[in-house]
ZATI-520116 format. One record per atom (N, C-alpha, C): residue in three letters; x, y, z. Coordinates in steps of 0.2 Angstrom, whole numbers, padded with zeros to 4 digits, always signed. Each point is the difference from the previous one (the first is absolute). Example, Ala and Ser with C-alpha at 12.3 -4.5 7.8 and 13.67 -1.06 7.14 Angstrom:
Ala+0066-0028+0039;Ala-0004+0006+0000;Ala+0004+0006+0000;Ser-0002+0005-0004;Ser+0004+0006+0001;Ser-0004+0005+0003;
// end
This chain:
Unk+0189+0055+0060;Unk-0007-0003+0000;Unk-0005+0005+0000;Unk-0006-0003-0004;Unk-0005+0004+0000;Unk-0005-0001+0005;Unk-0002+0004+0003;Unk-0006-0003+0004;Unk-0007+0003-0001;Unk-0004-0004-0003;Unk-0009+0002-0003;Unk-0003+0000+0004;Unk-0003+0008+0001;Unk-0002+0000+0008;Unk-0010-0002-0003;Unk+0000+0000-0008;Unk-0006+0000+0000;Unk+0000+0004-0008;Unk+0002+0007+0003;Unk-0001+0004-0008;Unk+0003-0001-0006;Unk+0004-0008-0002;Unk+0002-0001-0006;Unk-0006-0003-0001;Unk-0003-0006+0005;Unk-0003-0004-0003;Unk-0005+0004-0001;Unk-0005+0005+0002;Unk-0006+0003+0001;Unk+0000+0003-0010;Unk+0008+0006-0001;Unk-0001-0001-0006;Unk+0002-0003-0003;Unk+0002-0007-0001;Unk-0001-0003-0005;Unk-0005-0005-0002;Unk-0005+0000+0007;Unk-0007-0003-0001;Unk-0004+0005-0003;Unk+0000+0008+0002;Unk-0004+0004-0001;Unk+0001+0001-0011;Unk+0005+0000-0001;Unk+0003+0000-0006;Unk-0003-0004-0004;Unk+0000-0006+0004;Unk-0001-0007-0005;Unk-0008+0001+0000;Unk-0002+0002+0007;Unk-0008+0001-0003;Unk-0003+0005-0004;Unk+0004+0004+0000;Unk-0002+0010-0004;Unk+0002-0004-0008;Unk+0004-0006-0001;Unk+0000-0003-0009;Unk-0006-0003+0000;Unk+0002-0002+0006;Unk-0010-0008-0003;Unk-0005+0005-0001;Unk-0002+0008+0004;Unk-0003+0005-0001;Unk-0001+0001-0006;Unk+0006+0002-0002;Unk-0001+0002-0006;Unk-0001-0003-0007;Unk+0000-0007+0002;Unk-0001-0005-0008;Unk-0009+0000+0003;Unk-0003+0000+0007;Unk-0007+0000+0000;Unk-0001+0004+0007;Unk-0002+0004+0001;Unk-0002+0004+0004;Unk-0003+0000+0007;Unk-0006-0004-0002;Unk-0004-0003+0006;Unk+0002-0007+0004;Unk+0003-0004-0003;Unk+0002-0007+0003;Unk+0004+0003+0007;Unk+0004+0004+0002;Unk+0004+0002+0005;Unk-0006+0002+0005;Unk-0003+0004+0001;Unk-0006+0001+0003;Unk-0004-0009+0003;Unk+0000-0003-0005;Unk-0002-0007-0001;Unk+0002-0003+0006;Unk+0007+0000-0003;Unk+0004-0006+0005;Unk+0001+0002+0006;Unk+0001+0007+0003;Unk-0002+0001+0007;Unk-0007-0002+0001;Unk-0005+0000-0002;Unk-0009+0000+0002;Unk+0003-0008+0000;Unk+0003-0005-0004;Unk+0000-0005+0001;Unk+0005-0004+0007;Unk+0004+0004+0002;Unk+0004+0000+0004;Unk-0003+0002+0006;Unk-0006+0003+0002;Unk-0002+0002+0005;Unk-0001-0004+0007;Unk+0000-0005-0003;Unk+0000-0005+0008;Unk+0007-0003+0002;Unk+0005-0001-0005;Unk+0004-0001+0000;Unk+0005+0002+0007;Unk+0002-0005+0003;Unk+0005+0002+0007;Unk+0004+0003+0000;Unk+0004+0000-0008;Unk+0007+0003+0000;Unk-0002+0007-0001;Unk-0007+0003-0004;Unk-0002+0006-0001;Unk-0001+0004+0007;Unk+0005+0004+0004;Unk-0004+0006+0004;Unk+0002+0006-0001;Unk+0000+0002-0004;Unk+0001+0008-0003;Unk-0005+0002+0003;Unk+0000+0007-0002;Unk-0006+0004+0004;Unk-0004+0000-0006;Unk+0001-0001-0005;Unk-0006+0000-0007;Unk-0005-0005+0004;Unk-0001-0006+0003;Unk-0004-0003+0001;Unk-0004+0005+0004;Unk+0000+0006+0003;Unk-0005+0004+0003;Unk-0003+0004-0005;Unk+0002+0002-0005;Unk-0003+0004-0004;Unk-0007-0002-0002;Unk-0005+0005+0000;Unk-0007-0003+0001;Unk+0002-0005-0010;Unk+0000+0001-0003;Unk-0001-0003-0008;Unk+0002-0008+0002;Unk+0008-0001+0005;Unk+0001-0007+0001;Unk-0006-0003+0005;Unk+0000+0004+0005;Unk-0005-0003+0007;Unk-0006-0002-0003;Unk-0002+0003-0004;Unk-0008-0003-0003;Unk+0000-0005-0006;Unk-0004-0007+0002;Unk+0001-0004-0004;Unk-0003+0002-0006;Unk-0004+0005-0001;Unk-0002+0001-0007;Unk+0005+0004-0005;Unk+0004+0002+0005;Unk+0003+0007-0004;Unk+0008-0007-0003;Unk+0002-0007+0005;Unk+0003-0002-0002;Unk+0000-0004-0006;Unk-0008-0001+0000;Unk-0001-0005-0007;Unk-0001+0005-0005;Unk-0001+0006+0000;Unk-0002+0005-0005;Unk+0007+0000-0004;Unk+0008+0000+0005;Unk+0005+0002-0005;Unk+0002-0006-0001;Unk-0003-0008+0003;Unk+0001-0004-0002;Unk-0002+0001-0008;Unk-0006+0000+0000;Unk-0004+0000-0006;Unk+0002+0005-0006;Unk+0002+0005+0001;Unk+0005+0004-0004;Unk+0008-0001-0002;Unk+0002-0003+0007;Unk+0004-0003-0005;Unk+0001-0006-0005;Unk-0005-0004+0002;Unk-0001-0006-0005;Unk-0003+0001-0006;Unk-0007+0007+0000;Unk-0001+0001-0005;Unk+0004+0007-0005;Unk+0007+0002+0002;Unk+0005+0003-0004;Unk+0002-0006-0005;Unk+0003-0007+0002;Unk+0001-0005-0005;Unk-0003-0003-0005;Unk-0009+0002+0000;Unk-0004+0000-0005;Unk+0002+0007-0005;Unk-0003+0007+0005;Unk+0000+0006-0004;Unk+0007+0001-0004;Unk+0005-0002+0002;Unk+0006+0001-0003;Unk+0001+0000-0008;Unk-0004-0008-0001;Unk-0001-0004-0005;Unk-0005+0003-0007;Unk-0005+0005+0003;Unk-0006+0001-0002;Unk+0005+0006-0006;Unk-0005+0000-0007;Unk+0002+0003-0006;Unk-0002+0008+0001;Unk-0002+0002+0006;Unk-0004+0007+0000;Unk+0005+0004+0006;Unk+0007-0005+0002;Unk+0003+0003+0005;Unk+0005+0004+0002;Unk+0000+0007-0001;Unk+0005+0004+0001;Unk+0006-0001-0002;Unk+0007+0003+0000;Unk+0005-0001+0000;Unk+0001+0000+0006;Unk+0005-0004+0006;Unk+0002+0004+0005;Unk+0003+0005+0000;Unk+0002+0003-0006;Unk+0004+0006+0002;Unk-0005+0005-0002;Unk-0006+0001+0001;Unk-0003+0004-0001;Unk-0002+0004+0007;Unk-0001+0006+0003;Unk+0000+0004+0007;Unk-0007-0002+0002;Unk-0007-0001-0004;Unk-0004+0000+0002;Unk-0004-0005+0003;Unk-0006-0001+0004;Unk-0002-0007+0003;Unk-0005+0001-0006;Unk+0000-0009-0001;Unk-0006-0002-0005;Unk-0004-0006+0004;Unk-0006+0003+0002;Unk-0003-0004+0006;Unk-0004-0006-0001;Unk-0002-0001-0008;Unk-0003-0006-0002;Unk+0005-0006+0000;Unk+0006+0000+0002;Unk+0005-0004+0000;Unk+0005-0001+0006;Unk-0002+0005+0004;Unk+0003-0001+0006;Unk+0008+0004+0002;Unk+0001+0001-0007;Unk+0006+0006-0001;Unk+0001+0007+0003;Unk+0005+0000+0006;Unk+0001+0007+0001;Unk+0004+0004-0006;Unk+0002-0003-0004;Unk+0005+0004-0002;Unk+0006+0002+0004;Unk+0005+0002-0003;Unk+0008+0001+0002;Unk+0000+0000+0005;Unk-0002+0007+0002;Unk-0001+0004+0007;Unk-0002-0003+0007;Unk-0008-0001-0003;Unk-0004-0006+0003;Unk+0005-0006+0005;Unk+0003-0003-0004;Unk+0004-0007-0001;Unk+0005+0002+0004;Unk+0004+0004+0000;Unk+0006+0001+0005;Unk-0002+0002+0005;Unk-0007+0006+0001;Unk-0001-0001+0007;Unk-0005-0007+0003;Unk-0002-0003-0003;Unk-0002-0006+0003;Unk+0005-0006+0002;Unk+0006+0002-0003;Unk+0007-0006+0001;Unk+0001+0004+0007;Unk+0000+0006-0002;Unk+0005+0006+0007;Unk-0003-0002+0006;Unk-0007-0003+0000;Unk-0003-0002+0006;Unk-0003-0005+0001;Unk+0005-0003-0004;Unk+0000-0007+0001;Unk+0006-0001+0003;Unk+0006+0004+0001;Unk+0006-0001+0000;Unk+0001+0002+0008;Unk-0004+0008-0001;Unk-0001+0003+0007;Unk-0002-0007+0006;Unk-0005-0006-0002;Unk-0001-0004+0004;Unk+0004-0005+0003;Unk+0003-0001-0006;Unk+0006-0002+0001;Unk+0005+0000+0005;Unk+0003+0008-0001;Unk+0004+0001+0005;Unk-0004+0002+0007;Unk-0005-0001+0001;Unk-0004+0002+0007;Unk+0004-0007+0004;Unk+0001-0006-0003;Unk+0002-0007+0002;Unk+0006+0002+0002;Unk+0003+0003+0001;Unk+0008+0003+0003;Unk+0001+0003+0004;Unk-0006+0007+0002;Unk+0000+0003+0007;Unk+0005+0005-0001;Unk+0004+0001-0006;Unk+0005+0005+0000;Unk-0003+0007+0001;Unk+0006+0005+0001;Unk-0003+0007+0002;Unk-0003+0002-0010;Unk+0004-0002-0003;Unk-0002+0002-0007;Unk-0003-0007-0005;Unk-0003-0007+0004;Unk-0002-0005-0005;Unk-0005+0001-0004;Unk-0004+0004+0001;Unk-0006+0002-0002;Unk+0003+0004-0006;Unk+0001+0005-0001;Unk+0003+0002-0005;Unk+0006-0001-0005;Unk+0005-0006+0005;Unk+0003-0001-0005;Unk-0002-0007-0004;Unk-0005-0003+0004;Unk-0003-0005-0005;Unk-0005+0002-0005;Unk-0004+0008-0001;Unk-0001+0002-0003;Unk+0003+0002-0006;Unk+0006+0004+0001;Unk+0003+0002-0003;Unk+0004-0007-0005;Unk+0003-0004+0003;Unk+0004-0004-0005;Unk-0007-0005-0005;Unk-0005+0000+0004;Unk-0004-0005-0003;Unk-0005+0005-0006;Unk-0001+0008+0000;Unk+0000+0004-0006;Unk+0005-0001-0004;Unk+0008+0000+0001;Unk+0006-0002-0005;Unk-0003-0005-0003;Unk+0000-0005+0003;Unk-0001-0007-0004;Unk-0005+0000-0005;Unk-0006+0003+0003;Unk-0003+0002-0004;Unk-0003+0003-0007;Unk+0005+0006+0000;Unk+0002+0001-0005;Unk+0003-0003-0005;Unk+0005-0002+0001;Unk+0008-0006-0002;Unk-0007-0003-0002;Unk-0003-0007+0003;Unk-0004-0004-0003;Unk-0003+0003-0003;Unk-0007+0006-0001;Unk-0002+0002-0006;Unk+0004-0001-0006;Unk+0004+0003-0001;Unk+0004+0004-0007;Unk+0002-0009-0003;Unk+0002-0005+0005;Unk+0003-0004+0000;Unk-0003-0005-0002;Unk-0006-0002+0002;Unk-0006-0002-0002;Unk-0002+0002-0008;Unk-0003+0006+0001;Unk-0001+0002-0008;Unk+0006+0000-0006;Unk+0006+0000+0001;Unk+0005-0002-0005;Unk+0002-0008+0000;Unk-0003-0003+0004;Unk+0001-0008+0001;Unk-0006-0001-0007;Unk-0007+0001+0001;Unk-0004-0001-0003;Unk+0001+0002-0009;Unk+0000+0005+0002;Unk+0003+0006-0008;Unk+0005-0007-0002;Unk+0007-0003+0000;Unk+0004-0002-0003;Unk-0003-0009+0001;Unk-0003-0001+0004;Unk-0004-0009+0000;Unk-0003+0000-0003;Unk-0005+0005-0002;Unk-0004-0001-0005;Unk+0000+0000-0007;Unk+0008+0004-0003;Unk+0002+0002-0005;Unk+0005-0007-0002;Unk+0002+0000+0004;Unk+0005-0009+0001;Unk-0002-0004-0002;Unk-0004-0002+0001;Unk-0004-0007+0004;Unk-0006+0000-0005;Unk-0004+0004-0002;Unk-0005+0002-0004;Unk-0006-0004+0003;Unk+0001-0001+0008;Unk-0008-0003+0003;Unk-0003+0007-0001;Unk-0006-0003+0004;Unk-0007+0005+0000;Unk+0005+0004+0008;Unk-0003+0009+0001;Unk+0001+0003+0005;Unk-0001-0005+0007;Unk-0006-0003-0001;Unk-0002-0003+0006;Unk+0002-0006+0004;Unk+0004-0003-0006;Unk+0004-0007+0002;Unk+0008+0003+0001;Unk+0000+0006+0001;Unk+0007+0004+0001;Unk+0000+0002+0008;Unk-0008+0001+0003;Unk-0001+0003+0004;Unk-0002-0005+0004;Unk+0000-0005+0000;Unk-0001-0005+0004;Unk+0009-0001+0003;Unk+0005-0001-0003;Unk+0005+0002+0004;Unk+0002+0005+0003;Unk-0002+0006-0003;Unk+0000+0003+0007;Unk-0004+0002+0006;Unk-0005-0005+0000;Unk-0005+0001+0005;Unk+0005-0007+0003;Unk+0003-0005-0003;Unk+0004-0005+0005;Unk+0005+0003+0003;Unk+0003+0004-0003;Unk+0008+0007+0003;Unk-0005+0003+0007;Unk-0006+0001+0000;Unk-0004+0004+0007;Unk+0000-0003+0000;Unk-0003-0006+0001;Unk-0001-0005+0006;Unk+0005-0003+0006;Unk+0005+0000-0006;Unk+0008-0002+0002;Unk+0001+0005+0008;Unk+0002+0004-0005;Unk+0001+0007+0006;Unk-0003+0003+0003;Unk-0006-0002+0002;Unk-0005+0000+0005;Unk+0000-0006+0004;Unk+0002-0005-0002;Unk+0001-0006+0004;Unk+0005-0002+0005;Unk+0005+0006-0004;Unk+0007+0000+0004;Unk+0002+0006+0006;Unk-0005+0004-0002;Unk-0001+0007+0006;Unk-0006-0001+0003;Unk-0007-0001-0002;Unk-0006-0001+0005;Unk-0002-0010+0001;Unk+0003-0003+0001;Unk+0000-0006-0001;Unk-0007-0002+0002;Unk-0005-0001-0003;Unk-0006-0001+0002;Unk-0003-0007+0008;Unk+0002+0000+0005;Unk+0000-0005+0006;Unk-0008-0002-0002;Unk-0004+0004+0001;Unk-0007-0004+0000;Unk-0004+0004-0003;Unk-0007-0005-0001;Unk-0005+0005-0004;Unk-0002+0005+0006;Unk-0007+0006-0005;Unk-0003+0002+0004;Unk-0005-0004+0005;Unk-0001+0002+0006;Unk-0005-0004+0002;Unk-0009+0002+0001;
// end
């Protein structure tokens, strides 16, 4: 028998949010700041000055909602491009895996392990990646398939992150 002391499920939740990362970047940042009052949230990320203050939690609120517009927009990077483009709210690659990486890091602070902290970082960068690359060759071949517009391709996978955001940061209540 197996017994899950904590660190299957930490990376399999850290993993499944380092993919929703990776199809949008900021939404994981989001859904902590949205989880913030939530009971079942007591990682230590709720200390981190960016959680503590309500303007810093509407701020990633507000990035991550508006990643779901700039996504869409005709002027917007590749994700696989390294650099940040700031009229859009894109980190670029780099950018992107370390904003999942600490998103993932807050994640595991919820666990209290001697290593939750970095191995939530660490699998939630995996995932990250995997969903970039995964992401971009989903669209590359639904676009070519299907022959919609890019943006009616990208609207499901802006429903693939949500999914998996909803399933690792389940959103309890608004901000207050």
């Amino acid at each position: 028998m197996i017994v899950d002391d904590g660190n299957q499920r930490l990376s399999a939740r850290a993993a499944c949010l380092g993919v929703a990362g990776g199809l949008r970047s900021w939404p994981p940042l989001g859904a902590l700041a949205l989880n913030y009052h939530a009971d079942a949230s007591m990682g230590g990320w709720r200390s981190w000055p960016v959680f503590r203050s309500e303007v810093g939690r509407k701020l990633l609120i507000g990035a991550g909602a508006a990643e779901f517009v700039a996504d869409k927009l005709p002027w917007t990077q590749s994700r696989l491009a390294p650099r940040i483009q700031w009229s859009t709210l894109d980190t670029g690659l780099f950018g992107r895996v370390a904003l999942v990486a600490l998103a993932g890091a807050a994640l595991g602070s919820e666990y209290g392990g001697k290593y939750s902290v970095a191995k939530g970082a660490f699998f939630a960068a995996l995932g990250a990646i995997l969903g970039n690359l995964g992401g971009y060759y989903f669209r590359a071949v639904a676009d070519e398939a299907t022959g919609l517009p890019d943006p009616a391709v990208a609207v499901v996978e802006d429903a693939a992150a949500v999914a998996l955001l909803n399933a690792t940061v389940p959103v309890a209540m608004a901000v207050r």
